[in-house]
C-alpha positions in Angstrom: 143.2 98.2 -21.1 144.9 101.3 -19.9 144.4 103.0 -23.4 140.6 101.9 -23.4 140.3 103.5 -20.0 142.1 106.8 -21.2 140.1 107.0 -24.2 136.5 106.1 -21.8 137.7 109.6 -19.5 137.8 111.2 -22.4 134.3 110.5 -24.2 132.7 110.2 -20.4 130.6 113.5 -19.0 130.0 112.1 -15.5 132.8 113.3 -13.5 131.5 110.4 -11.1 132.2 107.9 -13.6 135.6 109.7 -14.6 136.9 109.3 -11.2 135.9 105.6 -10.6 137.5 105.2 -14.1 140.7 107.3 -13.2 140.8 104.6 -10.2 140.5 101.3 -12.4 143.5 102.9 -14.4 145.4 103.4 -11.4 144.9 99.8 -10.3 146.1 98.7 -13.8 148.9 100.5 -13.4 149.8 98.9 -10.5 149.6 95.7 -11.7 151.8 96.6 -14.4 154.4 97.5 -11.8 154.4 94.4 -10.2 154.9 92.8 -13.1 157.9 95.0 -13.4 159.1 93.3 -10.0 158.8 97.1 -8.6 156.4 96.0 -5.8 156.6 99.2 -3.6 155.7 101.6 -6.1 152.7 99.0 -6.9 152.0 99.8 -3.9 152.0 103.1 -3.4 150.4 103.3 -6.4 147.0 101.2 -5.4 147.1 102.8 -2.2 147.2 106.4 -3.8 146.2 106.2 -7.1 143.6 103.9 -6.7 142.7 104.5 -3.1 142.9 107.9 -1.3 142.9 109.9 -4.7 139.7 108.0 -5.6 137.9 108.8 -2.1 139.2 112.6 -1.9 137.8 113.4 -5.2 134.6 111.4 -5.3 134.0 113.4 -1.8 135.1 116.9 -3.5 132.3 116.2 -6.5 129.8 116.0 -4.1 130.7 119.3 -2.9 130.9 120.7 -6.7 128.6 118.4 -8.4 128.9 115.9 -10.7 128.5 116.7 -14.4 131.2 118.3 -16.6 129.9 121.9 -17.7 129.6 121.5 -21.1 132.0 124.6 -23.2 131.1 127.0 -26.1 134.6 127.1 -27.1 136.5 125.0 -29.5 138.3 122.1 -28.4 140.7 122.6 -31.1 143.0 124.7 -29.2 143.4 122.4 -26.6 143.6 119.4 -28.5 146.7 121.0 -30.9 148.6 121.7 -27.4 148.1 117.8 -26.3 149.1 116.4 -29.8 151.9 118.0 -29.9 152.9 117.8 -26.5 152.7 114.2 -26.7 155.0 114.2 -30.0 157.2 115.8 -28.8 157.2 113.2 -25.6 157.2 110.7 -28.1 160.3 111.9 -30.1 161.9 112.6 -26.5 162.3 109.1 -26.3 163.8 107.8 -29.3 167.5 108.2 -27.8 166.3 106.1 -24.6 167.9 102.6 -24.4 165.7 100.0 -25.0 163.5 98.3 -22.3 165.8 96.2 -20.7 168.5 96.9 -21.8 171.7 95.4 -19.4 173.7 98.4 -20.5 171.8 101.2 -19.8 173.0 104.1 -17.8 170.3 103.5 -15.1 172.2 100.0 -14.3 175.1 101.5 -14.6 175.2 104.8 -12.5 174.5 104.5 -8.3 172.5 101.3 -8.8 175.5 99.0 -8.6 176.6 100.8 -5.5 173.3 100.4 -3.9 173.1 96.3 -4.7 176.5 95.8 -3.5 176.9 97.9 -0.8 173.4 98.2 0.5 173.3 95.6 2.8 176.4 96.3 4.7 175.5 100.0 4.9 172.4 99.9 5.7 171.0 96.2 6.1 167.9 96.7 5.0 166.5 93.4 3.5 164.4 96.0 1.6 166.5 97.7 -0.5 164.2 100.2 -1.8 163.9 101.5 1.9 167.7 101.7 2.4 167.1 103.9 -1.2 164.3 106.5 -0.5 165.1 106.5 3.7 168.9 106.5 4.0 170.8 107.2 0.3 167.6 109.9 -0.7 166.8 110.9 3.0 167.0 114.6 1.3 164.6 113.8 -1.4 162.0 111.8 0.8 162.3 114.9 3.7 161.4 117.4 0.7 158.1 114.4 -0.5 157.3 115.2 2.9 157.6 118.4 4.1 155.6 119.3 -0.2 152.8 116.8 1.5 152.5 118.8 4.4 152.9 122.3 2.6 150.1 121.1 0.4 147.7 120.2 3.7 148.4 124.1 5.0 147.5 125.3 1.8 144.4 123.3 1.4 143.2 124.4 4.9 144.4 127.9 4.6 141.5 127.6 1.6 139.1 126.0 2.9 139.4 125.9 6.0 136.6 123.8 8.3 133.2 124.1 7.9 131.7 124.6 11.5 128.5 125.0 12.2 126.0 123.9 15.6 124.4 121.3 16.3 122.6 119.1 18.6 123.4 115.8 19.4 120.9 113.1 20.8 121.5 114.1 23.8 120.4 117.1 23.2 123.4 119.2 23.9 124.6 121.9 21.4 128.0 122.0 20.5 129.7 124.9 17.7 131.8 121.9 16.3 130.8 119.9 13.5 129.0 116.8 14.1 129.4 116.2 17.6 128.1 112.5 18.0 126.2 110.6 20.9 128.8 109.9 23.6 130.1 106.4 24.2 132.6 103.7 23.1 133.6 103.5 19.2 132.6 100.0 19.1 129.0 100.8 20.5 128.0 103.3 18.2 124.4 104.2 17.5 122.9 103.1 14.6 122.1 106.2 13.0 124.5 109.2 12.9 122.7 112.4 14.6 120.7 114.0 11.9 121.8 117.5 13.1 124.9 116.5 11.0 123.9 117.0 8.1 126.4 115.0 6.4 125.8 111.5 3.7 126.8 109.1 5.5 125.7 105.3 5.0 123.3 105.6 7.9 120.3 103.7 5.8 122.0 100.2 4.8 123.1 98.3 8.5 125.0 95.9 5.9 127.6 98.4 5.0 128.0 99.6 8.7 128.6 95.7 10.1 131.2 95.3 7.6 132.4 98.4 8.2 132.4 97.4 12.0 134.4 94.5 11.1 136.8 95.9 8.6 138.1 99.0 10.0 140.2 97.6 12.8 141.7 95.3 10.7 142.4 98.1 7.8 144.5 100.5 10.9 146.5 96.9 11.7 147.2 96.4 8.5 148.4 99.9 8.5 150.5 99.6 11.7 152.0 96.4 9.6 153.2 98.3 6.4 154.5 101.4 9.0 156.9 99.1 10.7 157.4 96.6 8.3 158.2 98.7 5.4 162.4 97.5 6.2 161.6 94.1 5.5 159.1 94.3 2.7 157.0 96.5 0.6 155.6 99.6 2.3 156.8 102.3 4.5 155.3 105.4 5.9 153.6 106.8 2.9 151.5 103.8 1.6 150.7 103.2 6.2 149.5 107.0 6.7 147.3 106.5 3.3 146.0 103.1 4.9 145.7 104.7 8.1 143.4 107.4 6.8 141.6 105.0 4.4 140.4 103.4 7.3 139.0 106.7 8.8 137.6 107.7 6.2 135.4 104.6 6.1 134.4 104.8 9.4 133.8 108.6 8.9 131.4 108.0 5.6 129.5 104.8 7.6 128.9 106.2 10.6 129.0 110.1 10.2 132.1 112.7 10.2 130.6 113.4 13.8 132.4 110.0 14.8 135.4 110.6 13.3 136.4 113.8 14.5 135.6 112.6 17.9 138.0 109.7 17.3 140.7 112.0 15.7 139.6 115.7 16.7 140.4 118.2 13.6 142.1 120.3 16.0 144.7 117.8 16.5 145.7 117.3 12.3 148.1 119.5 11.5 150.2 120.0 14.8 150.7 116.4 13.8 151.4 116.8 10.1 154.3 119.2 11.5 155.2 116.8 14.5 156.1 114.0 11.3 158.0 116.9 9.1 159.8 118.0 12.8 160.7 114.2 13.8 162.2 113.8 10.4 164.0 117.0 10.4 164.6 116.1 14.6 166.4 112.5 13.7 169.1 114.6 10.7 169.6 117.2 13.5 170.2 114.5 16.1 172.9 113.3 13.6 174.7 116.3 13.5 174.3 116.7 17.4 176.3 113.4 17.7 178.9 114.7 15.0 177.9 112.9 11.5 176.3 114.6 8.9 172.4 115.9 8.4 170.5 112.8 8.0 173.4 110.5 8.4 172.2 107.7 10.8 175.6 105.8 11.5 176.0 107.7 14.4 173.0 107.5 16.1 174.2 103.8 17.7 176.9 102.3 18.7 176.7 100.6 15.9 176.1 102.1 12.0 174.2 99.2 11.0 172.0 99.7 14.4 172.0 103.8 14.0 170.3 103.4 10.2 167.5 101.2 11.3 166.9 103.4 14.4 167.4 106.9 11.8 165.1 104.5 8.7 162.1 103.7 11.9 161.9 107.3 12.8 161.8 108.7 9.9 159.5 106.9 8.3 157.3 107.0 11.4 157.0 111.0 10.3 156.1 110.6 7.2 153.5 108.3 8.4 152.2 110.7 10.8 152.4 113.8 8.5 150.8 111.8 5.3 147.8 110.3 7.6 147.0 113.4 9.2 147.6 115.8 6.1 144.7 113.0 4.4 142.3 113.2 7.1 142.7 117.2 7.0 141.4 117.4 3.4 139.1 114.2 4.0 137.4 116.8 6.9 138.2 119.9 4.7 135.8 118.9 2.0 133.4 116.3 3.9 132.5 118.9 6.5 131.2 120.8 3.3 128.8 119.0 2.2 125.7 120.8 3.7 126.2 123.1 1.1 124.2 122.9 -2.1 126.1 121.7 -5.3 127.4 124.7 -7.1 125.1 125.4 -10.5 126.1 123.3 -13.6 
């Protein structure tokens, strides 16, 4: 199925259908994962494959358009370059052990450590948190602080379209969107037209499940943030969730809403408050004498100091992932009065 789906991107011209298809293969992927018994990168890959990858770019083609532009030149060029890139792949891997295989080096290397020793380190009854949090703390601070670099660079480019407006109320603000004033759960039924953003305004169906589903999405999000040491999850796939669920309620009841929920101004001082409190919790190691991103020592007890140095960190890269999302959600949705560029 994932070949068919490769091979349907290639022969399909409607970059609407390319993305929904890119999403089905990154679903299939993830099932293939769990059936590799490698449940958190299943998730992160539904969550980000499937998920927030398939929302961001559906929302950028409706600020570019939707059709590929068709070109004069010869594919052959291009085609060589991926044949023999993908030989050359292919040959790469003749001198990997098989799949498997008990005695290959990647069973053999830091694994063992890790099983053994893992739970008196750390005592993470998920093991691949004790991995990426505590062993690769250096790795996962780099994921995060490239996440966060990519957000500044994304708003350095775009920036966010502002423009004014006038809300039911009749007042005229210079943000975008401003919406009728009130509780989130008594919204209007209609987004303020002054918006000028698609939103899902015309079908009360979508907005009552919406209503209903949104809650539960950012609880479910809370659930994989702090229960990411026990099971599958953490604080990339919960700051994805998190701004999954904004997103909806952003695209069902107008960008106006969400950005009175969660203010733009607000995103990346906390992108940088996430990369600071993970930075923060490997300088509060050295403070109390241990090494950068060494936990032990910040209990009385090291068991107790890695759970407290796992939490926190993972509570920035929450913060930084969900807001750094929700920047280039608003980045590109606040762009959509614009007319589609020319095909």
């Amino acid at each position: 199925m994932l070949v068919a789906t490769a091979i349907a991107v290639l022969r399909m011209r409607s970059l609407y259908a390319v993305v929904m298809l890119f999403g089905i293969y990154s679903l299939l992927t993830a099932g293939i994962f769990v059936s590799l018994d490698a449940v958190d990168v299943a998730f992160t890959e539904a969550a980000v494959g499937a998920g927030i990858s398939t929302v961001l770019l559906l929302v950028t083609l409706a600020v570019t358009g939707h059709q590929q532009v068709r070109r004069n030149h010869s594919p052959a060029l291009p085609l060589t370059v991926v044949i023999i890139t993908g030989a050359v792949l292919v040959w790469g891997t003749q001198d990997m052990p098989a799949f498997g295989d008990p005695q290959a080096p990647i069973h053999h290397h830091v694994a063992d450590r890790y099983i053994k020793d893992s739970p008196s380190e750390v005592g993470m009854p998920n093991m691949v948190t004790s991995v990426l949090a505590s062993y690769r703390g250096f790795d996962t601070l780099g994921e995060t602080a490239v996440v966060f670099t990519a957000g500044v660079g994304v708003m350095v480019l775009l920036g966010l379209r502002r423009r004014r407006n006038t809300d039911p109320d009749g007042d005229t603000t210079a943000a975008p969107g401003r919406p009728a004033r009130g509780p989130w759960w008594r919204l209007p039924r209609r987004e303020p037209a002054a918006t000028g953003v698609a939103t899902a305004d015309k079908d009360d169906i979508i907005r009552v499940i919406a209503r209903l589903l949104v809650p539960f999405i950012l609880l479910f999000a809370l659930y994989v943030q702090f229960h990411g040491d026990f099971g599958p999850g953490g604080g990339f796939q919960a700051g994805v969730i998190f701004a999954a669920g904004i997103i909806l309620y952003a695209i069902t009841y107008g960008l106006g809403h969400a950005m009175r929920l969660i203010p733009p101004r607000v995103l990346m001082p906390l992108a940088a408050l996430g990369v600071l409190l993970f930075g923060g919790v490997g300088i509060a190691g050295m403070l109390r004498g241990g090494n950068f991103l060494n936990y032990n020592v910040l209990a009385h007890d090291p068991v107790h100091g890695q759970h407290y140095g796992i939490m926190l960190i993972e509570l920035g890269v929450g913060i930084t992932v969900a807001a750094v999302m929700l920047a280039l959600f608003y980045a590109f949705f606040s762009r959509l009065e614009e007319p589609p560029k020319s095909q």
